[in-house]
C-alpha positions, 0 to 999 in steps of 0.5 A: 707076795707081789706088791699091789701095783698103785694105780696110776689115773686115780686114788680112793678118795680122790676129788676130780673133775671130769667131761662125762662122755657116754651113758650106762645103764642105770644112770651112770655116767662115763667119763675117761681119763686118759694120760701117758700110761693109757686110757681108764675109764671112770663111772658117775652115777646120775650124769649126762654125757656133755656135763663138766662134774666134781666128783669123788673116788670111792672105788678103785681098780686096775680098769676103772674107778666109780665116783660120788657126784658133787656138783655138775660144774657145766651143763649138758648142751642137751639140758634145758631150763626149769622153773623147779628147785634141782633136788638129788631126786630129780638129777634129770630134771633139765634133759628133755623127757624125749632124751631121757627115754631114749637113754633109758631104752638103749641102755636096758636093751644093751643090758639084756644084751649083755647079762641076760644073753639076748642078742636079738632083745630089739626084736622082743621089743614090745613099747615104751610106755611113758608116765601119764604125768612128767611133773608133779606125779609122786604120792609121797615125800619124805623131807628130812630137817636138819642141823646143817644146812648148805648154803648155795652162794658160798658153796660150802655147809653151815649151821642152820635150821632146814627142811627138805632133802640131804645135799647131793654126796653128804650123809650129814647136811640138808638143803631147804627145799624152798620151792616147788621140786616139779616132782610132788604138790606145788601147794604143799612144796611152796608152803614147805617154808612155813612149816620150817619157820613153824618148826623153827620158831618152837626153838626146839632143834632139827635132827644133828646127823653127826651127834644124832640128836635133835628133835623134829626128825622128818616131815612126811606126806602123803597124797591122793589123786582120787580125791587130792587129800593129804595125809601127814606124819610129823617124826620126831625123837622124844626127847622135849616132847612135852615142849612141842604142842602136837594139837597145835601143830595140826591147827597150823596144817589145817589153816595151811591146807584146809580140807585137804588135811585127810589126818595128821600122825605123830611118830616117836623114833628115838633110834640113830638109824637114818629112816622115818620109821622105828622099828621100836617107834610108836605111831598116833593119830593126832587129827582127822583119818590115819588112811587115804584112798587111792584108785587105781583101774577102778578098783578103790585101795585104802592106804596108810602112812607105812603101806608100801604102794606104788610111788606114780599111781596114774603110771602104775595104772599103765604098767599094771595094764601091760602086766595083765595085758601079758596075762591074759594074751591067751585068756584060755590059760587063765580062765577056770585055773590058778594063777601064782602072783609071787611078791605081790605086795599089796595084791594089786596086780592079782585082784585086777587079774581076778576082776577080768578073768572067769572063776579064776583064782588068784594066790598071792604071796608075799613076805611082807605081814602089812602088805597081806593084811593090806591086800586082804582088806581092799579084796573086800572093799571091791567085792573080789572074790577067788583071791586067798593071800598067804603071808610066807617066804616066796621059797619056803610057801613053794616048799610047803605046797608041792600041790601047785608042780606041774598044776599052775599055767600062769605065774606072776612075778614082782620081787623087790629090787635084789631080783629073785634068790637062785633057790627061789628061782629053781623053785619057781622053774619047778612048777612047770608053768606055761607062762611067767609074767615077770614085772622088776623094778631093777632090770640088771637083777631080772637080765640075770634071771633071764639067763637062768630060766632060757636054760630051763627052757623058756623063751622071752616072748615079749618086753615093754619098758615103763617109765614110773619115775621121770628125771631119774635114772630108774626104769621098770620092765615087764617081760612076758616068758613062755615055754 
C-alpha cells in the first residue's frame, strides 16, 4: 500500500500566518502559500481579502488547507474605525456595509453558479434587500461567564471572573464584554459590567470550561422593539444555590433597568454540554411576565425565553414581505385554495399569507412541539382563522396525507440550516405544485436543491437576497420556483 504522501505547504495543527487575498462564499477567506513545490490554497473563515491574520491548520489536504482564525494581525485597507467593542460575532464590523453587501451578493451568485447549475443566476436576480437597522438590530444575546478570562495587552488567558462571549478560537476562555458590541442594547451592554462585579462579588465562581464546573453558567437577554422591555434568564448550575439570593438579584435588575424589566427567570442546568438550556434543566419565573411581545406586519407574536423567533425582527419584516411578495405574485393560484408552509416555525410567514388572501387556508408543519404550540396561540391573538398547524416530520406528515398530491398550487418552504433531506424533498416534488417558495438561511444547502427540483422540472424564476445579520458572513435567500 502507498505511502500517504506528506504534505509539503502546511501540517494539522500548524500555526501560520498568512495575507488573505480573495473572498468565498460564506465568509472565508483565501489565502495562498506559494513555494518551490507549487501554489495551495488555504481557506480562513470570517476574513477580508488584505488582512494579515494568525490562524491554525485544522484540515488538510493534497490541494488545500482550511484554518481557525486567531488574531487578525493587519487590518484590511478597506476597514474602517468603530466606537464598538470587536466580538466573534461581529468579524465584519470595520468593513463598510456597502463592501459587505456586494461580497455577499457575489459569492452567493457564484454558489448557485457552481452548485445550483444556474449559469444565467444574474439574470434571475431579483434585489438585495438590506436590514433596516445596520447597529444595534439583534433581540437576543446569550453572554457566557467564565473562569478564564484573556487579557488583550498581554495576549495571552488568565484566570479571572468574565462575562461576555468566548475569545475567537478557544472553547475554554472568555472575553468581557466591557462596552457597547454595536450588535444588541447600548444600555444593557454598558451595564454588563455591573452585572459581572455583581455576580463576582457573591464570591461564587463562573462557569471552569475545562473542569466543567462553577456556578453562574450564562446570562441571556432578550428584548422587544414593539414595546423596548427586556426579559432575562440568570443559568446557572445547582450546586451552592442556597448562596445566591435569586429575589435579590432581580432587585439589582430592577435598579439597573427600571420598567423595562418585562421578567426575570431562573434556569438550573447541571449537564457539562456547552448550551444555555438543559434538556433535563428546570426553568422558574422569579420577577415580573416569563414572555414578551414583539410585532411584526401588524400582527402581535408573544415570545418566551426558549421560543425560536427571528433574531432581526425589523429585517424579518422585509424578508417576509418579499416571501409573500413571491406568494402572491399570481394571487388567482392562492386564493380559495391550500397553501403548504413546511418547517414553519412559529407560523409567521403562514399567518401573514392568510391575512392577505381570500378563504385561503394555510397548513403548517413543523418538527418543532413549542414552536407549533407557539404558532397556535398567536392565530388566536390576531383573530386569524383558515390556519391548522400540525407538529410532525415534514417527510412523515407528506407520507400521512397523500390527500394533498397533485391538489396544492402554492408551497412555502424554510428548513433549518442543513436544507431539505433528498427523501423529503422527492416527497415535496410529488405533490406536484405549481410554485415553490422557498426561503433558506444557508444558501449552499438550497444551491443544491436547486439542482434537484430543475430536474424535476421546475424552473427558478426569481431570487433576492436578505441581509438579516450585518457584520457577518450569514445571508438569507429567497428563491421564487415555478413549473
Amino acid at each position: 500500500m502507498p505511502r500517504r504522501e506528506r504534505n509539503k505547504f502546511v501540517k494539522r495543527g500548524q500555526i501560520i500566518e498568512i495575507l488573505i487575498e480573495d473572498y468565498a462564499f460564506g465568509g472565508k477567506g483565501i489565502g495562498r502559500i506559494r513555494n518551490e513545490h507549487g501554489e495551495f490554497v488555504v481557506f480562513v473563515p470570517n476574513t477580508l481579502p488584505g488582512q494579515l491574520v494568525k490562524a491554525q491548520v485544522k484540515k488538510s489536504s493534497k490541494k488545500y488547507a482550511e484554518c481557525k482564525l486567531f488574531e487578525v494581525l493587519q487590518p484590511s485597507e478597506d476597514e474602517i474605525s468603530m466606537p464598538y467593542q470587536d466580538i466573534p460575532g461581529a468579524p465584519y464590523m470595520q468593513l463598510p456595509i456597502e463592501k459587505q453587501h456586494a461580497y455577499k451578493k457575489q459569492s452567493t451568485l457564484e454558489l448557485f453558479k457552481r452548485i445550483g447549475k444556474i449559469v444565467d443566476i444574474e439574470h434571475k436576480f431579483d434585489e438585495f434587500i438590506s436590514s433596516p437597522h445596520t447597529f444595534h438590530y439583534r433581540n437576543k444575546m446569550e453572554y457566557g461567564f467564565s473562569a478564564i478570562g484573556y487579557d488583550r495587552e498581554l495576549k495571552t488567558d488568565v484566570d479571572e471572573f468574565t462575562l461576555g462571549f468566548k475569545r475567537r478560537g478557544t472553547w475554554w476562555c472568555g472575553d468581557n464584554l466591557n462596552n457597547d458590541s454595536g450588535l444588541f442594547d447600548t444600555e444593557l451592554e454598558t451595564n454588563l459590567k455591573k452585572i459581572k462585579t455583581y455576580c463576582e462579588q457573591t464570591g461564587l465562581a463562573p462557569w471552569h470550561a475545562p473542569r466543567k464546573e462553577g456556578f453562574f453558567r450564562y446570562f441571556v437577554v432578550r428584548k422587544s422593539y414593539k414595546t423596548n422591555k427586556l426579559l432575562f434568564n440568570l443559568v446557572t448550575t445547582s450546586h451552592e444555590l442556597s448562596k445566591f439570593d435569586l429575589n435579590k438579584f432581580s432587585a439589582f435588575l430592577l435598579d439597573l433597568f427600571g420598567k423595562r424589566v418585562a421578567g426575570f427567570l431562573h434556569t438550573i442546568n447541571d449537564e457539562i454540554g456547552d448550551r444555555t438550556i438543559a434538556t433535563t434543566g428546570s426553568i422558574n419565573l422569579i420577577y415580573g411576565k416569563d414572555k414578551i411581545v414583539e410585532e411584526l406586519l401588524g400582527l402581535n407574536f408573544e415570545i418566551s425565553i426558549k421560543s425560536f423567533f427571528q433574531t432581526n425582527p425589523k429585517c424579518a419584516e422585509k424578508l417576509y414581505s418579499k416571501v409573500v411578495d413571491y406568494a402572491l405574485e399570481n394571487k388567482e393560484a392562492i386564493d380559495n385554495t391550500v397553501v403548504l408552509d413546511l418547517f414553519c416555525g412559529t407560523g409567521t410567514i403562514g399567518q401573514i399569507i392568510a391575512n392577505k388572501a381570500t378563504n385561503t387556508k394555510i397548513v403548517g408543519v413543523d418538527i418543532v412541539a413549542s414552536a407549533i404550540d407557539d404558532a397556535k396561540e398567536n392565530a388566536k391573538r390576531n383573530n386569524i382563522e383558515g390556519l391548522q398547524f400540525y407538529a410532525a416530520d415534514v417527510g412523515k406528515f407528506l407520507n400521512e396525507h397523500p390527500e394533498y398530491i397533485n391538489k396544492i398550487r402554492t408551497i412555502i418552504l424554510d428548513p433549518a440550516r442543513a436544507g431539505i433531506a433528498p427523501k423529503t424533498l422527492k416527497k415535496i416534488i410529488n405533490l406536484n405544485a405549481e410554485r415553490l417558495v422557498y426561503v433558506s438561511c444557508n444558501p449552499a444547502t438550497q444551491a443544491r436543491d436547486t439542482e434537484q427540483l430543475m430536474l424535476a422540472g421546475y424552473q427558478l424564476k426569481k431570487i433576492s437576497l436578505v441581509d438579516q445579520f450585518p457584520h457577518t458572513a450569514h445571508i438569507e435567500t429567497v428563491v421564487l420556483f415555478e413549473k
